[in-house]
SEGUMI-306541 format. One record per residue: y, z, x of N, C-alpha, C, CB in turn; residue in one letter. Coordinates in steps of 0.05 Angstrom, whole numbers, padded with zeros to 5 digits, always signed. Atoms other than C-alpha are relative to their C-alpha. Glycine has a CB too. Layout:
% SEGUMI-306541
YZXYZXYZXYZXa ...
END
This chain:
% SEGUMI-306541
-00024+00000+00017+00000+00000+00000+00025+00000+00018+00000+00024-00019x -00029+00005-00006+00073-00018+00021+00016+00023-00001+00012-00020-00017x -00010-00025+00008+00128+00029+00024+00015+00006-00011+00004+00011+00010x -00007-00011+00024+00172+00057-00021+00019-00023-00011+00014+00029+00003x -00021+00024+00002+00200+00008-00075+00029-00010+00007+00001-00001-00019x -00021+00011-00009+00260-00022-00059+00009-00026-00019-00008-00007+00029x -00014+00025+00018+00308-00068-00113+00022-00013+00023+00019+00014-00034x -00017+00017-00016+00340-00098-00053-00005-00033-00008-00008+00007+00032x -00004+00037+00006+00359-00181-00073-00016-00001-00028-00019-00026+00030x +00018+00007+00030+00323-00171-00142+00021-00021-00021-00008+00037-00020x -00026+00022+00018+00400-00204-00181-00006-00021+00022+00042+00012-00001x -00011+00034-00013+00401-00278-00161+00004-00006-00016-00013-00023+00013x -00018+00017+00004+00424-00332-00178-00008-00015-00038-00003-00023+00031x +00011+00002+00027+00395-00340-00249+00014+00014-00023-00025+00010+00001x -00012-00022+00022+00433-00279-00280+00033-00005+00013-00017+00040+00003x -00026-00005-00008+00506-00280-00285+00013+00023+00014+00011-00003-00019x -00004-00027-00017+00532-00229-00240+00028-00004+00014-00025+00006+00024x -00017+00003-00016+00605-00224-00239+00006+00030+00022+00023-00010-00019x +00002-00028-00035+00636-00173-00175+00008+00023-00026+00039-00003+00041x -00009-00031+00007+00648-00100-00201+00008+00017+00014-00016+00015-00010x -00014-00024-00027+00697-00063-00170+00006+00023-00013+00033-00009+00017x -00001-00017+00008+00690+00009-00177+00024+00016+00025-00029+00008-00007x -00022-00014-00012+00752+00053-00157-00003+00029+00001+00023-00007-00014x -00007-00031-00011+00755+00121-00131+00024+00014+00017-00020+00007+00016x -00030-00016-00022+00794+00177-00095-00012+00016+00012+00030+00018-00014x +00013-00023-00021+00779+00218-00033+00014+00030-00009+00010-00008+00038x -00017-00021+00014+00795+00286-00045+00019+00010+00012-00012+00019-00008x -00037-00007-00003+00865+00309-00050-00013+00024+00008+00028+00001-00032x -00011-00028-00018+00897+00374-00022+00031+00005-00013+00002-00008+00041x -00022-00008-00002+00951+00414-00020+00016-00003+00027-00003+00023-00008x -00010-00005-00017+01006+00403+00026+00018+00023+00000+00007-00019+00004x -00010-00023+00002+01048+00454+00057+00016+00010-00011+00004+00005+00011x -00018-00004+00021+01089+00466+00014-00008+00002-00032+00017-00021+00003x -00003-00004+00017+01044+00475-00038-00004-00016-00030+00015+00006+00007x -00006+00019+00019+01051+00410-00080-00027-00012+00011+00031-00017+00000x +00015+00011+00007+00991+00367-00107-00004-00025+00021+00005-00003-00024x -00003+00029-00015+00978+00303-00056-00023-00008-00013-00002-00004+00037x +00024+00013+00002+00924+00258-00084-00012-00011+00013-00002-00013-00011x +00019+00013-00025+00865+00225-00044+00003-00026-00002-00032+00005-00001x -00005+00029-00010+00870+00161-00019-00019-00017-00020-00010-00004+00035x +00009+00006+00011+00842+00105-00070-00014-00014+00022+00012-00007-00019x +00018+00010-00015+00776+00078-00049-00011-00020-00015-00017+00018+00009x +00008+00021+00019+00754+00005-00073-00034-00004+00020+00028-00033+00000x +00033+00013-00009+00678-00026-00071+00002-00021-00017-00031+00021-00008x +00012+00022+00018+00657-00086-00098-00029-00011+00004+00016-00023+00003x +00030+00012+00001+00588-00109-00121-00001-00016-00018-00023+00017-00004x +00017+00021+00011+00548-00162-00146-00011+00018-00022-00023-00014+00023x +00018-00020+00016+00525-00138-00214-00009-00020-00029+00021+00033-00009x +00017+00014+00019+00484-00160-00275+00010+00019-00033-00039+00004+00014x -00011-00014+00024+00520-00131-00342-00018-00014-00022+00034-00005-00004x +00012+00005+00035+00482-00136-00407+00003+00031-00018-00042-00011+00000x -00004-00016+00015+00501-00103-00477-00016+00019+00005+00002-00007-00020x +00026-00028+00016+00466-00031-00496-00015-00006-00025+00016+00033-00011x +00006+00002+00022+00421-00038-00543+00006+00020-00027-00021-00005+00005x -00007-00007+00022+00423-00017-00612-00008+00038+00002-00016-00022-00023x +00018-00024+00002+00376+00047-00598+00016+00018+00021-00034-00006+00008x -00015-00012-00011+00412+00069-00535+00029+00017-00019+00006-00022+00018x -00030-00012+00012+00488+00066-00569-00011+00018-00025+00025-00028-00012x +00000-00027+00022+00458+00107-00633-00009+00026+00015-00024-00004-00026x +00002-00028-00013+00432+00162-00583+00020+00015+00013-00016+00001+00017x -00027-00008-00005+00496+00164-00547+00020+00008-00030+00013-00026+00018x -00019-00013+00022+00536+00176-00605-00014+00019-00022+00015-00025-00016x +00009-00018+00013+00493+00220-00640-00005+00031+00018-00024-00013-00010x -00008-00012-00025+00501+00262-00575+00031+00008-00003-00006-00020+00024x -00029+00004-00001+00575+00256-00589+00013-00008+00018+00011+00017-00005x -00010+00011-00014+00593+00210-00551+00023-00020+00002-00015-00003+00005x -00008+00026+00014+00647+00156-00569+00002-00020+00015+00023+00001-00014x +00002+00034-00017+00629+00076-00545+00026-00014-00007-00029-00024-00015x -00011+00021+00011+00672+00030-00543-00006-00031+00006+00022+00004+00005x +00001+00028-00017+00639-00048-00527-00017+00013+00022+00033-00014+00012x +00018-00002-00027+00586-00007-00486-00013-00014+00016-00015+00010-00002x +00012+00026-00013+00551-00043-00430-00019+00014+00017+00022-00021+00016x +00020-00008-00014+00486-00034-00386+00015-00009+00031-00029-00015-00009x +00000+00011-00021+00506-00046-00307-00012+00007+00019+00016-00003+00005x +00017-00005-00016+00460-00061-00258+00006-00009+00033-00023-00012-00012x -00004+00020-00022+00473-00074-00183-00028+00026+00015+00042-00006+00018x +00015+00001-00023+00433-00071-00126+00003-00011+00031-00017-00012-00009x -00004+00008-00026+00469-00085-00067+00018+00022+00009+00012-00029+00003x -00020-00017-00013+00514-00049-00021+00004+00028+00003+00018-00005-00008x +00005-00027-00006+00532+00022-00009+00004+00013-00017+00011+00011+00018x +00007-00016+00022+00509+00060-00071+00003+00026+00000-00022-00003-00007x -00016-00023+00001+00527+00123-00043+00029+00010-00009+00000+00004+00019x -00032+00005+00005+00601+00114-00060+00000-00002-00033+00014-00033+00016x +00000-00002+00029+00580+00104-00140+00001+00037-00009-00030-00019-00012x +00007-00024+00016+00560+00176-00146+00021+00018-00003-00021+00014+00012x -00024-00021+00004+00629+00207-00144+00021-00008-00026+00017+00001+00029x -00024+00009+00013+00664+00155-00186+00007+00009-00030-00001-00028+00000x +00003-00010+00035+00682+00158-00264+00017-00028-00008+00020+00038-00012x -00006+00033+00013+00714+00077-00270-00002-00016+00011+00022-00008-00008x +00012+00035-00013+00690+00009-00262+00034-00014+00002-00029-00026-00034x -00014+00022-00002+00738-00052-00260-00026-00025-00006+00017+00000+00032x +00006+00021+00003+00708-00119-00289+00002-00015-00027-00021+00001+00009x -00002+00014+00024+00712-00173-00333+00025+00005-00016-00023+00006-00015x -00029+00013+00008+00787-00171-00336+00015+00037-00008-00002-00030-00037x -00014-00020+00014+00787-00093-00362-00012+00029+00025-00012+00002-00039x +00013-00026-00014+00776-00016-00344-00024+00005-00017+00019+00028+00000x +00020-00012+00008+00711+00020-00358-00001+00027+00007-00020-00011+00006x +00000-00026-00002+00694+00090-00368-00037+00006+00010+00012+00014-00031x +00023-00008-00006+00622+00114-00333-00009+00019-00023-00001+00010+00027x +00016-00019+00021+00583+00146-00390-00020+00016+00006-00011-00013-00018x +00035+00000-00010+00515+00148-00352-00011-00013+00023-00016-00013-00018x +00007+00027-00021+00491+00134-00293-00028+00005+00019+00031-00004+00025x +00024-00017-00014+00422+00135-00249+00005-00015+00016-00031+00004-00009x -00005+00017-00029+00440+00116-00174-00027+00010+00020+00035+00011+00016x +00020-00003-00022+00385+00115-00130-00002-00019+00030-00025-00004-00015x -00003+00014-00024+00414+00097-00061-00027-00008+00011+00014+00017+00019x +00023-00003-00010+00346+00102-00029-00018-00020-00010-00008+00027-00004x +00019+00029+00016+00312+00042-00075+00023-00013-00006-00020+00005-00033x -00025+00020+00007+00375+00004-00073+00002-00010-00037-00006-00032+00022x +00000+00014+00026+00380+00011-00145+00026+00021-00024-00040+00000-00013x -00023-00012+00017+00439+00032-00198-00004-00005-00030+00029-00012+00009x -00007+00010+00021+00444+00032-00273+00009+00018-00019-00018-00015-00008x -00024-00022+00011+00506+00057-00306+00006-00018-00019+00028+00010+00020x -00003+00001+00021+00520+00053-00377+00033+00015-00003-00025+00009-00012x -00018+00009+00001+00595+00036-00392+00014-00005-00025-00003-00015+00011x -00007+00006+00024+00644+00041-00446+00031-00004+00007-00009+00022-00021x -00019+00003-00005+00708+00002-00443+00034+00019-00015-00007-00025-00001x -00029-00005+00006+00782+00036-00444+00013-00006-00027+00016-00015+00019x -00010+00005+00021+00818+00033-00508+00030-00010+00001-00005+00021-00012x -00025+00019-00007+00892+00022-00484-00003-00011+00024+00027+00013+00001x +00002+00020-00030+00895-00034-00431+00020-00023-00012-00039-00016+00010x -00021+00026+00003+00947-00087-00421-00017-00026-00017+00010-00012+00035x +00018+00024+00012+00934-00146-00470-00006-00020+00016+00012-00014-00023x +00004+00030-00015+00902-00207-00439+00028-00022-00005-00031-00017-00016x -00021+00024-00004+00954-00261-00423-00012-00019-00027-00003-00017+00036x +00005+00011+00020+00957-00303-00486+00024-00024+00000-00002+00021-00023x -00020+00023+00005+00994-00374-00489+00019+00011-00023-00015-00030-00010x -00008-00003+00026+01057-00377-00529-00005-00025-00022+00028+00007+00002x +00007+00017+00023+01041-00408-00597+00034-00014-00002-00013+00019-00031x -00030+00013+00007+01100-00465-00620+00012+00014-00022-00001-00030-00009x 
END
C-alpha cells in the first residue's frame, strides 16, 4: 500500500475553477501608546472548484441557525492550506464571502469550505440604459 492519500492535481482542466482569493490579517497589537494597530492584510490565491450546496446541506445549516445567502461548496487543492485555517472571507466571482464551514486538511492537500455570500456589496457595473 502507498502512502497517505494525497488530493494533490485532482481540479483540472475539466471543472471550471476560477482563482479564490482569500484575505486575512496577521495579528494586530497595541502600540505604545496604547491605541489599536491592525495586522498586516495577507492575500492567497487558489485554483478552486465552486459548486452550489445542496438542498440537504443548506436545510441543516439553517436549522442550526444559521443564515445562507447563495451558499456555495469550495474545493481547492493546491497551495499553502495552512493560511486558510485562520481566515473568515473568500474573494471570488466578482463578490465577498463569508466562511461558514470549513475542513482543511493541509497534510492531504485538501480543503472544503462552505460559503455564504455578503449581503451589502457594491452593485456590479451595469451599462447605462437609453
Amino acid at each position: 500500500m502507498g502512502g497517505p492519500l494525497d488530493m494533490g492535481g485532482h481540479i483540472d482542466g475539466v471543472f471550471a475553477s476560477p482563482p479564490v482569493t482569500v484575505k486575512a490579517f496577521t495579528q494586530g497589537g497595541y502600540d505604545d501608546e496604547g491605541i489599536w494597530v491592525p495586522g498586516t492584510p495577507v492575500e492567497e490565491t487558489y485554483a478552486a472548484t465552486i459548486q452550489p450546496l445542496s438542498d440537504r446541506e443548506t436545510d441543516n445549516l439553517m436549522r442550526a441557525g444559521v443564515r445562507l445567502l447563495d451558499p456555495r461548496r469550495v474545493y481547492i487543492n493546491s497551495g499553502d492550506l495552512t493560511k486558510l485555517q485562520l481566515v473568515s472571507d473568500m474573494e471570488f466571482l466578482g463578490q465577498r464571502w463569508l466562511i461558514i464551514r470549513s475542513d482543511i486538511r493541509p497534510w492531504r492537500t485538501y480543503a472544503k469550505i462552505i460559503v455564504s455570500r455578503y449581503d451589502a456589496q457594491p452593485a456590479q457595473a451595469v451599462p447605462d440604459e437609453p
